[in-house]
C-alpha positions in Angstrom: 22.0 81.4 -35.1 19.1 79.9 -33.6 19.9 77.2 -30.7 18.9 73.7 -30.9 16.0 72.1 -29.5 17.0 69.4 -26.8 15.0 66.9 -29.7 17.6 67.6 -32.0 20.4 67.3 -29.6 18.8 63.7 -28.7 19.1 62.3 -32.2 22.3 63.2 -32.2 23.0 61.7 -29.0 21.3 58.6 -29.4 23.7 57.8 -32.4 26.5 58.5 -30.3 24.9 56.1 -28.0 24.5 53.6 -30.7 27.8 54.1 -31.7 28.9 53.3 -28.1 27.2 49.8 -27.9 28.2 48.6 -31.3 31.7 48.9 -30.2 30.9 46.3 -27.7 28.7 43.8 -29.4 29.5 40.3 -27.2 29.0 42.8 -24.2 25.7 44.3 -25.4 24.6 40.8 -25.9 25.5 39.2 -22.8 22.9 42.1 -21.5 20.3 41.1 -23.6 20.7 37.1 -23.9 21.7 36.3 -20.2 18.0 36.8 -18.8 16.5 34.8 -21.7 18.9 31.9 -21.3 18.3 31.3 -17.7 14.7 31.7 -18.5 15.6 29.0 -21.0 17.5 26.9 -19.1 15.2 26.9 -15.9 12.6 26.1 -18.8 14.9 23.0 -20.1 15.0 21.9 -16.4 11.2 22.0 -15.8 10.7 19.9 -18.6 13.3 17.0 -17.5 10.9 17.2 -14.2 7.4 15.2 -15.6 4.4 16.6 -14.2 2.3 14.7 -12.1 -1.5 14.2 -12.7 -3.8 14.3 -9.7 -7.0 11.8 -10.4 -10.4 13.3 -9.2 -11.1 12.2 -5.8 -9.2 12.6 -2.4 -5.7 13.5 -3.7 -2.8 16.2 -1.6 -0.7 17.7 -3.6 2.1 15.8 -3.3 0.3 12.3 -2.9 -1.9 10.0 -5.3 -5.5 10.0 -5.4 -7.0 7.6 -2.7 -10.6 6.6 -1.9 -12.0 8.0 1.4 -12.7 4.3 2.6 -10.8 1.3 2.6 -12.9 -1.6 2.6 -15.4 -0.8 5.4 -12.7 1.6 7.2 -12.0 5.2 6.8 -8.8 6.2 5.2 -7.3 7.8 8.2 -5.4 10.0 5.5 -8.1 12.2 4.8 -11.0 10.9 7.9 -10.9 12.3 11.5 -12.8 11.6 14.0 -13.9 15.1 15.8 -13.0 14.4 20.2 -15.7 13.6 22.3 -15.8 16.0 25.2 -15.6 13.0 27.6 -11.7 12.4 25.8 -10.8 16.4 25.8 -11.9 16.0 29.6 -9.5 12.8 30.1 -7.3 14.6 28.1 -6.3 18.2 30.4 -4.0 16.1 32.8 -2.0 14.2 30.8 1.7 15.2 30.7 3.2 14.6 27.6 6.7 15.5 29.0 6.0 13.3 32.0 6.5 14.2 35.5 10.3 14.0 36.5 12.8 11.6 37.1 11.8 10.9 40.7 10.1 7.8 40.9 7.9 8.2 43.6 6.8 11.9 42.3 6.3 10.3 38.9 3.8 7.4 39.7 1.5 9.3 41.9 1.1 12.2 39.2 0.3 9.7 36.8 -2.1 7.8 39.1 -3.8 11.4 39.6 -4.1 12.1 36.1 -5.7 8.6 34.9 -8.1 9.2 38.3 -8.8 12.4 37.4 -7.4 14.2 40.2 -7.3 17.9 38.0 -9.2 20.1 40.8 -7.1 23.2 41.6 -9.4 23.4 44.8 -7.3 22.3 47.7 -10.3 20.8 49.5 -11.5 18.9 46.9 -11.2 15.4 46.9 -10.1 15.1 43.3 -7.3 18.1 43.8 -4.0 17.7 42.1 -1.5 16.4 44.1 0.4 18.9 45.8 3.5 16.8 45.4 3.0 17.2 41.6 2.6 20.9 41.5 6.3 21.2 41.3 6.6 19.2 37.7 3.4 20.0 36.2 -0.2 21.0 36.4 -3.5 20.2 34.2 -4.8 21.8 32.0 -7.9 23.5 32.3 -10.8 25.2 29.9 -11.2 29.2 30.2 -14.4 30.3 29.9 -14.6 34.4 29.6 -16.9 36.5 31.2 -17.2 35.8 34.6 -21.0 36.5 34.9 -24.2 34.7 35.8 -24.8 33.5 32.2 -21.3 31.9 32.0 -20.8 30.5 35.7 -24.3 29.4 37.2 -26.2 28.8 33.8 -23.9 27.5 30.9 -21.3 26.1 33.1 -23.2 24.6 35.7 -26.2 23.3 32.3 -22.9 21.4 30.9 -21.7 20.1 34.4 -24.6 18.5 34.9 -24.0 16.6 31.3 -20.6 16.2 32.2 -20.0 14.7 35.8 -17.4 12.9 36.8 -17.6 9.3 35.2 -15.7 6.0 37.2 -14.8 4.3 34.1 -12.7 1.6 35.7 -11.3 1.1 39.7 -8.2 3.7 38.3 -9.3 5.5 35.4 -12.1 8.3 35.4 -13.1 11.2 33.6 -13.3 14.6 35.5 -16.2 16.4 36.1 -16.6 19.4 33.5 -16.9 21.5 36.4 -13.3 20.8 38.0 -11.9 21.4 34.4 -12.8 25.3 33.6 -11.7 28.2 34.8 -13.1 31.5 34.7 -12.1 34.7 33.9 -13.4 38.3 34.1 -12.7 39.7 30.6 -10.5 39.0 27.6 -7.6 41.2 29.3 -7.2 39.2 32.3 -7.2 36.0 30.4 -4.5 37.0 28.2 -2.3 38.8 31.4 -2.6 35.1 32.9 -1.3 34.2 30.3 1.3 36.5 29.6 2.2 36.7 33.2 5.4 35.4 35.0 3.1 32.4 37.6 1.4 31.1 34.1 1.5 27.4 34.3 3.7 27.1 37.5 0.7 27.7 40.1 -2.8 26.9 40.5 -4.6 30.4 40.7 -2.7 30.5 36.8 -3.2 27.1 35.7 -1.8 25.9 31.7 -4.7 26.2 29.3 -5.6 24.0 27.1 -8.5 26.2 25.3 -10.7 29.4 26.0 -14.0 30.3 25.3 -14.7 33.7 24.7 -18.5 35.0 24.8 -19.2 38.2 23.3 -23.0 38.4 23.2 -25.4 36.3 25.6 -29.6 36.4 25.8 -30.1 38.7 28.2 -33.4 36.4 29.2 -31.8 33.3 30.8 -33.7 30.1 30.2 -35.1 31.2 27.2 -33.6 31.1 23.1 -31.5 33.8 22.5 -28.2 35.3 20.4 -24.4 34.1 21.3 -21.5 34.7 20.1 -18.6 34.0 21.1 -14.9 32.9 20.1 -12.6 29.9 20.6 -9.4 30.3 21.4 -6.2 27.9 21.7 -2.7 27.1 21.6 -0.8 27.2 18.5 3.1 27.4 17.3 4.9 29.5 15.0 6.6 26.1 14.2 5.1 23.2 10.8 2.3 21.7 11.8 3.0 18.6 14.5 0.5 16.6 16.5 -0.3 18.6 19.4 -0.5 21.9 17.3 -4.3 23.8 16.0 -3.3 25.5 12.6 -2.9 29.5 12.7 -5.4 31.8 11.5 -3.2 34.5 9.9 -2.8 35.2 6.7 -5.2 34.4 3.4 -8.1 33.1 4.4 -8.5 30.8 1.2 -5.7 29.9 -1.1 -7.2 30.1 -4.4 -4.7 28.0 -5.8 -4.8 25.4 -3.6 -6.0 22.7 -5.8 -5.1 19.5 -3.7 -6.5 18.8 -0.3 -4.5 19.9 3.2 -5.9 17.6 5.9 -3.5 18.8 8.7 -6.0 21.8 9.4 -9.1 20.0 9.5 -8.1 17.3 11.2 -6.1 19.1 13.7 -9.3 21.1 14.5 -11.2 18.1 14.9 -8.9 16.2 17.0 -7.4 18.8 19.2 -11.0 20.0 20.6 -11.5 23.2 18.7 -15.0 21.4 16.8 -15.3 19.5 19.9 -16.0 23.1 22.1 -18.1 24.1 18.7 -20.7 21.6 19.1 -20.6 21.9 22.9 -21.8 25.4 22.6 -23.9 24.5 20.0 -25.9 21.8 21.5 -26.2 24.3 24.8 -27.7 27.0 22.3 -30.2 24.5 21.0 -30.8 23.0 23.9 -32.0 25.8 25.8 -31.4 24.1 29.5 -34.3 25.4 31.8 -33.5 28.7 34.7 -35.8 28.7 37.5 -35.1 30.7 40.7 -31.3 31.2 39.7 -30.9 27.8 39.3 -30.6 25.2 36.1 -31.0 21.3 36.2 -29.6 21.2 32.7 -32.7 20.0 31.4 -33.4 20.9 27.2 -36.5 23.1 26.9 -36.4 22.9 23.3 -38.6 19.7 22.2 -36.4 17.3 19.9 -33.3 18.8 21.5 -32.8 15.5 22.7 -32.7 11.6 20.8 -34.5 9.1 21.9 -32.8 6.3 24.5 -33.0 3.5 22.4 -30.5 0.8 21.4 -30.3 1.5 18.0 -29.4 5.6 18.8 -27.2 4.4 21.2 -25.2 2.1 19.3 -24.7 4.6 17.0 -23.7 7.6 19.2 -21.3 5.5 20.9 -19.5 5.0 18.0 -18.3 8.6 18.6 -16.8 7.1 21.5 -14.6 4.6 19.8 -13.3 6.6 17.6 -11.8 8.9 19.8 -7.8 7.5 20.0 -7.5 9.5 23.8 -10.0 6.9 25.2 -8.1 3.6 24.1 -4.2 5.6 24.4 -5.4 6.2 28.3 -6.1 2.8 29.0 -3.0 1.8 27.3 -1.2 4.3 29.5 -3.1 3.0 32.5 -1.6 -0.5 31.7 2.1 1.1 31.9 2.5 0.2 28.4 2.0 -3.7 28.5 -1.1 -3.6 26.7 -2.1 -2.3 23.8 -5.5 -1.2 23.6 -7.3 -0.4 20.1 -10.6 2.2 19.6 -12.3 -1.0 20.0 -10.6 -3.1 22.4 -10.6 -0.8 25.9 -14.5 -0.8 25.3 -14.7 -4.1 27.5 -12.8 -2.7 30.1 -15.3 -0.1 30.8 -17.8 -0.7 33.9 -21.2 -0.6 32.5 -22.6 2.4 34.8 -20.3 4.4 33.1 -22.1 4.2 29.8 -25.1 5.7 30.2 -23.2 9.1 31.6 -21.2 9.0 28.6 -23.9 8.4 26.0 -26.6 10.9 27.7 -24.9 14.2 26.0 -23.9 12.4 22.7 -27.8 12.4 22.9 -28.4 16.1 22.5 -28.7 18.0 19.2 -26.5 17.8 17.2 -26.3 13.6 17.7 -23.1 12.4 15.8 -24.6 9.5 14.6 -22.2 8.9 11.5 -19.3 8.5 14.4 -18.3 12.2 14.4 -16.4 11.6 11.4 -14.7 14.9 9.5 -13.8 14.2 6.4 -13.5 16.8 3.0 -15.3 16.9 0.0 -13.6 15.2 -3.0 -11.8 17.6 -5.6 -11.1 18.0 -9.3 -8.2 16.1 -10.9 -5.2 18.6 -11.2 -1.6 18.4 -12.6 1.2 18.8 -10.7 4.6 20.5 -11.5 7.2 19.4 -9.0 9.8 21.4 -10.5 8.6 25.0 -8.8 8.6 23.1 -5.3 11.7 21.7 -5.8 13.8 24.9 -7.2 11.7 27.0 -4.7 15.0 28.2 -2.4 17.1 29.9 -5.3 14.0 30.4 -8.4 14.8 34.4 -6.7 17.9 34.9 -6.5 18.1 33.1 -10.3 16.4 36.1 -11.7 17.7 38.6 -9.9 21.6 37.3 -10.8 19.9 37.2 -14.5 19.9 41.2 -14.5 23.1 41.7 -12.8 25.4 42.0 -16.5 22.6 44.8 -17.7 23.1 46.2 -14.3 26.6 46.8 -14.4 26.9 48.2 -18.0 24.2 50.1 -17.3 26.2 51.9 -14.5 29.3 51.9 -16.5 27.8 54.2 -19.0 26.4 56.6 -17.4 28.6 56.8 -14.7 31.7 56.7 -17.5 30.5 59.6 -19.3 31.2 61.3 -15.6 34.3 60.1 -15.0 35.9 60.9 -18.5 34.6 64.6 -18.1 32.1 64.1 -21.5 29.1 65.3 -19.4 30.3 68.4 -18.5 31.7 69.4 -22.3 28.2 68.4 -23.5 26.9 71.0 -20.6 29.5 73.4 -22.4 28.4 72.6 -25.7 24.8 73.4 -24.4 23.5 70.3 -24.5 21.3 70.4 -22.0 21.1 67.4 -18.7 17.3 66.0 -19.8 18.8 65.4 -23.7 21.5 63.9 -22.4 19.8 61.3 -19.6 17.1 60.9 -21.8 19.4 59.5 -25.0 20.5 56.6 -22.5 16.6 56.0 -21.3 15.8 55.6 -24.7 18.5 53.6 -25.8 18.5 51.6 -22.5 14.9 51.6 -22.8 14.5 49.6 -26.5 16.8 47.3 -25.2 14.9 46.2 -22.5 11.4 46.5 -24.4 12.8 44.1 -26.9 14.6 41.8 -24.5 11.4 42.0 -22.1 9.4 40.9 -25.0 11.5 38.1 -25.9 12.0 37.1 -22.4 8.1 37.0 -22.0 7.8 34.5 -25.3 10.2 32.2 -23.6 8.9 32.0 -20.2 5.3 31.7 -21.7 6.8 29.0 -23.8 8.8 26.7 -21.6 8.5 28.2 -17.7 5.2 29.6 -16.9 2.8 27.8 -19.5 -0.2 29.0 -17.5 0.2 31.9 -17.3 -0.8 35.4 -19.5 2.2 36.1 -21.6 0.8 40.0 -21.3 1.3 40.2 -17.6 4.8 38.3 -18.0 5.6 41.3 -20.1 4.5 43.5 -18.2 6.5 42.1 -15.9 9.6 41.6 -16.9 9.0 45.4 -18.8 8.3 47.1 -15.3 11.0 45.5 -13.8 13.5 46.4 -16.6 12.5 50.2 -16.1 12.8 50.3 -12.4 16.5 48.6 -13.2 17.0 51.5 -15.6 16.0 54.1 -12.9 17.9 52.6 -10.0 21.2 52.6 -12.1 20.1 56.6 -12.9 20.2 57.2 -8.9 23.4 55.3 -8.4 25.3 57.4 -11.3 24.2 60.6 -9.5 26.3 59.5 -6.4 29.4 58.2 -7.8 32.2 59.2 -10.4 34.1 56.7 -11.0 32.6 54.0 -13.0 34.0 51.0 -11.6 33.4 52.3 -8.2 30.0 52.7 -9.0 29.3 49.6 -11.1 30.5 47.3 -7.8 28.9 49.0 -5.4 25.5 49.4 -7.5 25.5 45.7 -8.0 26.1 45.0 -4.2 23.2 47.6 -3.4 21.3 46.0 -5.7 22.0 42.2 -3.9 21.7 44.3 -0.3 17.9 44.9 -1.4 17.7 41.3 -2.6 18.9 39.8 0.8 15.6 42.5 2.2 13.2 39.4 0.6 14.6 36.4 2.2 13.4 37.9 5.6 9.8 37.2 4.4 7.5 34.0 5.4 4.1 33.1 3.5 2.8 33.9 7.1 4.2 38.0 6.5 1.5 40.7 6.5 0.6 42.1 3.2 1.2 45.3 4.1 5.0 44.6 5.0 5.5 43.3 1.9 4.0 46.2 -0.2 6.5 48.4 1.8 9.8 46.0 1.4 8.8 46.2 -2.7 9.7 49.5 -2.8 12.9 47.8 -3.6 12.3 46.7 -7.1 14.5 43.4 -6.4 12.4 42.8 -3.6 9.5 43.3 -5.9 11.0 41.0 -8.6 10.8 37.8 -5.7 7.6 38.6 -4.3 6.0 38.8 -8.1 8.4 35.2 -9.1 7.5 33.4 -6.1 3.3 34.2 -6.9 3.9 33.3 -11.1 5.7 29.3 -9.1 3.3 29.0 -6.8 0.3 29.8 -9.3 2.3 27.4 -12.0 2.9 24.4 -9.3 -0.9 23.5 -9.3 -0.9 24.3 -13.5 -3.2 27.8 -12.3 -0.4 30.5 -13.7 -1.1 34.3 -13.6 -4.1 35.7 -15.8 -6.3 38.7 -15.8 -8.9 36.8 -14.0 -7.1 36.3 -10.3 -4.0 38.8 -11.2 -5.8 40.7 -8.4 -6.1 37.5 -5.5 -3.6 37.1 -3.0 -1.4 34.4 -2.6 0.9 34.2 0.5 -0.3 37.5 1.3 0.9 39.7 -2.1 -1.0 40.5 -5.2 1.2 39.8 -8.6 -0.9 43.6 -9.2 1.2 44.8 -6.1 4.6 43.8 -7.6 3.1 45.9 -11.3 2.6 48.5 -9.2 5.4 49.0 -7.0 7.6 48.5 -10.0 6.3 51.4 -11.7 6.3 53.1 -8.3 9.6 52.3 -7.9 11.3 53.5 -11.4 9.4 56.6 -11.1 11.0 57.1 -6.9 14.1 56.4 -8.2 14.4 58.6 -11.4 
């Protein structure tokens, strides 16, 4: 008698299979129907949520579309005026924190700060208080190398813009000079800063910002590359006053369809533009080198405007824009005045203005006020349903899968436990006929319900979006599900046994995803989605966030990254992961 092929002994098992699930039809349902009614319902909920449309113009996303002037004033929404260098300067020895509870202590470190008092130099007569070492010291500027360039040509060029300017009998602006420190190379700066004295004694003063030169002429005096690198402070924490935006993570956001104005304008009023054009105008200033020595004189012709009252008026606007001008004088005041942009003008003596309009004068002049503003954008509709089911859309899905799961488990583990395996085996049906009758029955099931699931969410949940990729999708994800349950059976006999502790693996790798910030390396999440429920999040969270701005997932940015995954990477690693598991 000639044996059969493990195709015939397939057939025969898939109607046994077949069989199996018609003797449970509410059950085989419930595996089906339970993915495409949440999808439904989450569906019915988005559409009891009324998108929002964005008007063209200056709009964020969660705000109204608003013109960039308001009258004859900026909209201080979306304008910011970049920091004069005269304000950062004002600015290193202020205490935010203040300076202690003692009295005494308190008023003469605030008297140095408005006066100016930042030196670190003991023998200087503008040195920080040695009674206020103990609660606080100023801030200074790094400037790395520690070479001739750095030391007697661009910092000694800019000191001679930036002297020390009397503004009032109390208040003045520190000399450029007793504001920077220098260091030797990038490693020293950053052990300073890493080191145990950082910000408790002068020879490792608190920094308020660094910058880094990488490539200087190598002809002093004369126009020549540099390049170099600003650094500063930043937080892991939202974005607050005092904090310049981190630079990890995407680059662009190519979703991002409203405007974000905490960056920009947190780069323009923290000093990070404000060091930008300071090198700039240096670079196209050229400031003359004779006998080892600069006056700071331009060598470039119409490096500098022309002293007239017209430029000046204009440049000086700059001035009173900048909020750390007028908040100093209200500080100065102990808080009994208010002073405005505009107000704390007439307070100032009238030799201090032509040292504070004589480097507003080099190239670039700022002669629109040194206002920062974006360009308008496109009208765009807003879905505020994503945003606001953001903390559980996840863990919806993978709780949508957990009934397949479980029967899943139950029959092939059953078939174990009730000894039906191993007569098969006796029979001489062979192991690939009979794990291959449950990945094709398993496997239909899933097609169709991956294809019906994909209708739905196209329909009601992610209009945007390509309904072939939601297939896909849902299709990958349903075969890695198939292929996990395979690995579990192979561990465990008993079906109940292995049906609980399957489904609390299978939430175990869930839990793996919550540990993940939009601010997580690409290349940690690639590895976590070797666990397909890991995978499914990652994949969700870039079809919402694609869907909030009404984007969705197509073949045309299927491969861009957004909060540092690719919805490509979560194809992928599904595949990757039902074929790992099997």
């Amino acid at each position: 008698m000639e044996a059969a092929t493990p195709h015939g002994y397939t057939r025969t098992l898939l109607w046994k299979n077949v069989r199996l699930k018609r003797k449970h039809p509410i059950k085989t349902l419930f595996e089906v129907v339970l993915p495409i009614a949440l999808l439904a319902l989450m569906g019915y909920l988005k559409s009891q949520m009324a998108d929002i449309n964005r008007g063209t113009g200056w709009a964020t996303w969660y705000g109204p579309s608003d013109p960039l002037y308001r009258g004859s004033s900026p909209n201080t929404n979306y304008v910011q005026a970049e920091a004069t260098m005269t304000g950062l300067l004002l600015d290193l020895g202020s205490n935010r924190n203040g300076y202690g509870s003692d009295p005494i202590v308190s008023t003469t470190c605030r008297k140095a700060s408005l006066a100016g008092h930042i030196s670190t130099n003991p023998t200087s007569p503008y040195a920080w208080p040695s009674l206020c070492q103990s609660v606080g010291l100023p801030k200074k500027i790094a400037i790395v190398p520690d070479n001739t360039f750095t030391r007697q040509y661009f910092a000694e060029a800019v000191g001679q813009w930036y002297p020390r300017v009397e503004l009032t009998s109390n208040i003045a602006v520190p000399s450029f000079v007793d504001s920077v420190v220098f260091f030797p190379n990038e490693q020293a700066l950053e052990d300073s800063i890493t080191g145990g004295r950082y910000g408790v004694t002068f020879d490792s003063p608190p920094l308020a910002a660094a910058i880094v030169f990488t490539a200087m002429p190598s002809t002093l005096g004369t126009p020549g590359n540099i390049e170099y690198s600003l650094r500063f402070n930043t937080t892991t924490g939202t974005y607050g006053y005092n904090v310049v935006p981190r630079t990890s993570g995407d680059v662009v956001d190519l979703l991002q369809r409203g405007l974000d104005p905490d960056a920009y304008r947190a780069y323009a009023r923290e000093g990070f533009y404000t060091l930008q054009t300071l090198v700039t105008r240096f670079a196209t200033c050229v400031p003359d080198w004779k006998d080892g020595k600069t006056t700071g004189t331009c060598t470039m012709p119409n490096a500098v405007a022309a002293a007239t009252p017209q430029v000046d008026a204009m440049l000086l606007q700059q001035v009173f824009n900048d909020t750390r001008l007028s908040s100093t004088f209200s500080a100065a005041s102990n808080g009994k005045t208010y002073y405005s942009p505009r107000t704390f003008t007439s307070n100032i003596s009238k030799s201090a203005y032509e040292p504070l309009i004589k480097p507003l004068r080099l190239l670039p002049q700022a002669t629109g006020g040194g206002l920062v503003f974006p360009f308008p954008v496109m009208g765009f509709t807003v879905s505020l349903f994503f945003e606001a089911v953001d903390f559980i859309f996840g863990i919806v899905f993978v709780l949508s899968y957990i009934q397949c799961l479980s029967a899943i488990l139950v029959a092939l583990i059953s078939e174990k436990e009730t000894k039906t395996r191993e007569l098969l085996k006796i029979l001489g049906v062979p192991d690939v006929a009979i794990v291959g009758s449950w990945y094709i029955t398993y496997g239909v099931v899933l097609f169709v319900a991956s294809l019906v699931q994909a209708g739905v969410a196209s329909a009601v949940l992610f209009n945007h979006s390509s309904v072939v990729l939601l297939f896909l999708f849902f299709w990958l994800f349903s075969c890695s599900l198939l292929a996990y349950s395979y690995m579990v059976s192979a561990v465990f006999s008993k079906a109940k046994v292995g049906a609980y502790l399957g489904v609390i693996g299978f939430l175990l790798m869930y839990v793996v995803s919550t540990a993940f910030t939009n601010e997580s390396t690409a290349a940690s999440k690639v590895l976590a989605s070797l666990l397909s429920p890991v995978a499914l999040v990652f994949g969700v969270n870039n079809l919402a966030a694609s869907e909030t701005n009404g984007v969705g997932i197509t073949f045309d940015n299927v491969n861009e990254s957004i909060k540092s995954y690719k919805f490509s990477t979560a194809l992928v690693l599904l595949l990757v992961d039902s074929v790992v598991y099997t």
